[in-house]
C-alpha positions in Angstrom: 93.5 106.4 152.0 93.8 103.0 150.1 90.4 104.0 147.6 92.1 107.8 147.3 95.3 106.2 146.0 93.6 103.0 143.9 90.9 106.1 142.4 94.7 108.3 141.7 96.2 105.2 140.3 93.2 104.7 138.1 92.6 108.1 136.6 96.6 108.3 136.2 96.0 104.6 133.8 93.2 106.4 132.0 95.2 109.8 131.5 98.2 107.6 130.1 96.3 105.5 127.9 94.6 108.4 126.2 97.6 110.0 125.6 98.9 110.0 121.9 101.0 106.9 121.6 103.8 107.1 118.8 105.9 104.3 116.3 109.1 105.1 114.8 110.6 102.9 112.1 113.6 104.4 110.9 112.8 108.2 109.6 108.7 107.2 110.0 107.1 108.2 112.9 103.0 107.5 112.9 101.2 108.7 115.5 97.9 107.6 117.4 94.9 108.8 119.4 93.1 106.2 121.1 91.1 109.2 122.5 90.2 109.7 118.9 88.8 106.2 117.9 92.4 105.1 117.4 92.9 107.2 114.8 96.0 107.4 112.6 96.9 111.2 112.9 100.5 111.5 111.9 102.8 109.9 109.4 106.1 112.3 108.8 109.2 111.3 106.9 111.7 113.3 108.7 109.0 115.6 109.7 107.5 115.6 106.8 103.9 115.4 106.6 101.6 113.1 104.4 98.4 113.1 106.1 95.6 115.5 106.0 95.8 117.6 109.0 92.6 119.5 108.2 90.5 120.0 111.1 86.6 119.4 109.6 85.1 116.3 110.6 85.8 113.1 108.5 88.2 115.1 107.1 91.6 114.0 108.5 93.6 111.4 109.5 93.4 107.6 108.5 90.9 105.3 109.9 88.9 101.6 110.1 85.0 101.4 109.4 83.2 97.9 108.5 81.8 96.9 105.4 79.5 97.1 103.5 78.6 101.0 103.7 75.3 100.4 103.7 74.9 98.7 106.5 75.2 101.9 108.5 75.5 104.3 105.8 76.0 107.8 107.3 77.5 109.2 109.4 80.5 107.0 110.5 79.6 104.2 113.5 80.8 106.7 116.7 82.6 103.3 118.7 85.0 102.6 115.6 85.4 105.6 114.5 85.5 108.8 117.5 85.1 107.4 120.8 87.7 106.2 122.8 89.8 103.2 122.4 91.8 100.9 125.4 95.3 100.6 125.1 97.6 97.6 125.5 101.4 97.0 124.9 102.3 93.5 124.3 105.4 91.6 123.2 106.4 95.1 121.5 102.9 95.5 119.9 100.8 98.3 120.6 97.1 97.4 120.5 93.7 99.6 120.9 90.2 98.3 121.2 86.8 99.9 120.7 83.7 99.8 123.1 81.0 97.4 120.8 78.8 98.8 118.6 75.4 99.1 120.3 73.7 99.6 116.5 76.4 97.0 114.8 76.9 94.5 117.9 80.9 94.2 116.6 84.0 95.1 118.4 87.1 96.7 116.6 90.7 96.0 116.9 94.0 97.6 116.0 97.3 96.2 116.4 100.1 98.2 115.3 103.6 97.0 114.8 106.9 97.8 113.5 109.2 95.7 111.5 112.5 97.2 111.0 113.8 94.6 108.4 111.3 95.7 105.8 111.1 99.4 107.1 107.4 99.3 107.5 104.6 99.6 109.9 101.8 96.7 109.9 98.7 97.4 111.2 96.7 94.6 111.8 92.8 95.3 112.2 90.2 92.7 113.5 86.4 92.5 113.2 84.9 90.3 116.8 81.2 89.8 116.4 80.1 89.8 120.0 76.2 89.3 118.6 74.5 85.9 118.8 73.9 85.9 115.3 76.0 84.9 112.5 77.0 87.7 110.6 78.7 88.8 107.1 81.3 91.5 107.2 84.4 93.0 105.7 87.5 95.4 107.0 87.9 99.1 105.4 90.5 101.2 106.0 90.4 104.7 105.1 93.6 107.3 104.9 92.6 110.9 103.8 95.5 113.0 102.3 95.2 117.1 101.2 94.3 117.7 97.8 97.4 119.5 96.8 98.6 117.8 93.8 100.3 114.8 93.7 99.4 111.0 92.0 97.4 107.7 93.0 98.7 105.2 91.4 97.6 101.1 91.5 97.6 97.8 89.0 94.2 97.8 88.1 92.3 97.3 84.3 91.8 100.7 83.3 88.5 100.1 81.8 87.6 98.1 85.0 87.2 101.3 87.2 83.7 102.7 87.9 81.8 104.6 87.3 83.8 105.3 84.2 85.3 108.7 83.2 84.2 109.5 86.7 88.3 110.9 87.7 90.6 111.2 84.4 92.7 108.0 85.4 95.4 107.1 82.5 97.1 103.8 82.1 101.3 103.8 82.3 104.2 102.0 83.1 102.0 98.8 84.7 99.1 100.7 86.6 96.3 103.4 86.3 97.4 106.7 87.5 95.1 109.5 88.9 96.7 113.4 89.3 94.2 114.9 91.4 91.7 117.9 89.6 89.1 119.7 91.1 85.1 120.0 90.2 82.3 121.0 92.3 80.7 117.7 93.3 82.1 114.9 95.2 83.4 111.6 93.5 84.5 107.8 94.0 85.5 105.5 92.3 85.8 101.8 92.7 88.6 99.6 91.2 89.8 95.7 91.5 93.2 96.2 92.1 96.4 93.8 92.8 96.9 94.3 96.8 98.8 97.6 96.6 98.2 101.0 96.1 100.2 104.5 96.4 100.4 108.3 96.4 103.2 110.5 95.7 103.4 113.9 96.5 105.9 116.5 97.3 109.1 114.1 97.6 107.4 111.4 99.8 106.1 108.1 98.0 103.1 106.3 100.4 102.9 103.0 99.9 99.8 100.5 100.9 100.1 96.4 100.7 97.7 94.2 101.8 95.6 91.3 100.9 94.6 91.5 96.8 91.3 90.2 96.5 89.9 88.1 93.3 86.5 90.4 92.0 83.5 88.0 94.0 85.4 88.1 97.9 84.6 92.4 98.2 81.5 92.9 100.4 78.1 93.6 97.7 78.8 97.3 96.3 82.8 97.5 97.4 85.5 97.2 96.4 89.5 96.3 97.0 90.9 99.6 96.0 88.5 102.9 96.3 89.3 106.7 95.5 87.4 109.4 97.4 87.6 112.9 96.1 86.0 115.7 98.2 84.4 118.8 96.4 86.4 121.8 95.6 90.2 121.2 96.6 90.0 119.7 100.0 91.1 116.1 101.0 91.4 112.8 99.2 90.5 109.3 100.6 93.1 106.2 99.4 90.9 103.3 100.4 91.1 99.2 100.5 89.0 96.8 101.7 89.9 93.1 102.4 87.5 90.3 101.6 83.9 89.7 102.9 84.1 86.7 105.5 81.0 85.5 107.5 81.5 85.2 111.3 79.7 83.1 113.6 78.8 84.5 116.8 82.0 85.4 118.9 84.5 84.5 116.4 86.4 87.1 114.6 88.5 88.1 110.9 91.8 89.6 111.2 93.3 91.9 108.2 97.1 93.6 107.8 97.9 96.4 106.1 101.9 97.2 105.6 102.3 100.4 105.1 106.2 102.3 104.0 106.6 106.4 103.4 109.5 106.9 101.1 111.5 109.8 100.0 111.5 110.0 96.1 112.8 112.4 93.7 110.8 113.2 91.0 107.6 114.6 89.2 103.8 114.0 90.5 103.1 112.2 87.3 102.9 108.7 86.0 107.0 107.2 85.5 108.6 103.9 85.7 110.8 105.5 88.0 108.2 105.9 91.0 106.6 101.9 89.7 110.5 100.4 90.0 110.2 101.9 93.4 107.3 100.5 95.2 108.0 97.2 93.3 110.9 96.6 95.8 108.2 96.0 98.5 105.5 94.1 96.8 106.1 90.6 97.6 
């Protein structure tokens, strides 16, 4: 009787802590599947979608890989990115934790956390190497939105962004601005940005801080700010990268990422009215 109830009370801690766990910060609500590599799924305003809810792989949702790219270069590393993550709570923090990479021999962590004062979520991802060899490694995050219009906007040199003419980018108003086009082929584009990005599209205004880099800490062929634009008129990727650190066996790099979703008024299209906005939360 006592190993039928421990086995009960085991599968019941398993079903829970692959269920979808949720955040709410005022109208925001994000939500997460640990079952899913800990994958952001959800962030509504209200409701309100701004994440791709396609349903192709790599195609939705917003999520952590290492860098560089070549170090594993395709497809996605399965433990960080599609297998299951363990779930914690602590001290009002929800964190998830991946199996280790057997090819990689690194662990990934996500903490997510509300802060109500600033009206944001903060996720905090780490990077544990659990080899006995000193490595060199650098945090990616990766948020895919529909390709259905909108901006992408950052504070970057216009003629900095490569490969050039790649995506018709136009400078305004303090940044570079990007309104999303079509072509047959895929396309990124790599930029050295000031520790912020956004997207605005269809009254909601997303809003990305985190670390700004100087142009030698990204990991060799990365970048701090990185636009991903799928073939035809399917998703985008808004990515950023924090800086390249070196990690002796067992120790580990930590990286933050604040994230806001706003309601705005006002045209997909570069304005000092949507840069006044997200200048309220750059500190």
């Amino acid at each position: 009787m006592k190993k039928q109830l421990f086995l009960l009370l085991t599968l019941l801690i398993s079903l829970v802590s692959m269920a979808q766990q949720q955040l709410t910060v005022g109208n925001v609500t994000m939500t997460i599947s640990p079952e899913k590599g800990a994958k952001i799924l959800s962030l509504q305003y209200k409701g309100q979608e701004v994440i791709s809810q396609l349903t192709a792989p790599e195609s939705f949702g917003s999520t952590f890989w290492t860098s560089p790219q070549k170090e594993w270069n395709w497809p996605p590393v399965r433990e960080f990115d599609k297998m299951p993550y363990q779930v914690e709570e602590h001290d009002g923090s929800l964190i998830m934790t991946s199996e280790v990479s057997r090819r990689l021999k690194y662990r990934v962590r996500k903490e997510f956390i509300t802060d109500k004062k600033d009206n944001a979520i903060v996720v905090t991802y780490s990077i544990i190497n659990e080899s006995d060899e000193t490595r060199q490694v650098a945090p990616w995050e990766i948020t895919r939105v529909e390709n259905k219009g909108g901006v992408i906007f950052f504070d970057a040199p216009l003629d900095g962004i490569t490969p050039a003419n790649l995506m018709p980018f136009t400078a305004a108003n303090g940044a570079v601005w990007y309104q999303p086009d079509e072509t047959a082929g895929n396309r990124k584009i790599n930029a050295d940005g000031k520790g912020w990005y956004a997207y605005y599209n269809n009254g909601l205004l997303l809003l990305k801080t985190f670390d700004n880099l100087t142009p030698s800490q990204p990991a060799p062929g990365e970048a701090e700010i990185q636009v991903y634009v799928n073939r035809g008129k399917t998703f985008i990727e808004l990515e950023c990268q924090g800086a390249y650190a070196t990690l002796k066996p067992h120790e580990q790099l930590s990286w933050s990422v604040r994230w806001y979703l706003l309601p705005f008024k006002g045209n997909a299209e570069p304005s000092a009215k949507l840069m006044k906005t997200i200048k309220k939360y750059l500190h």
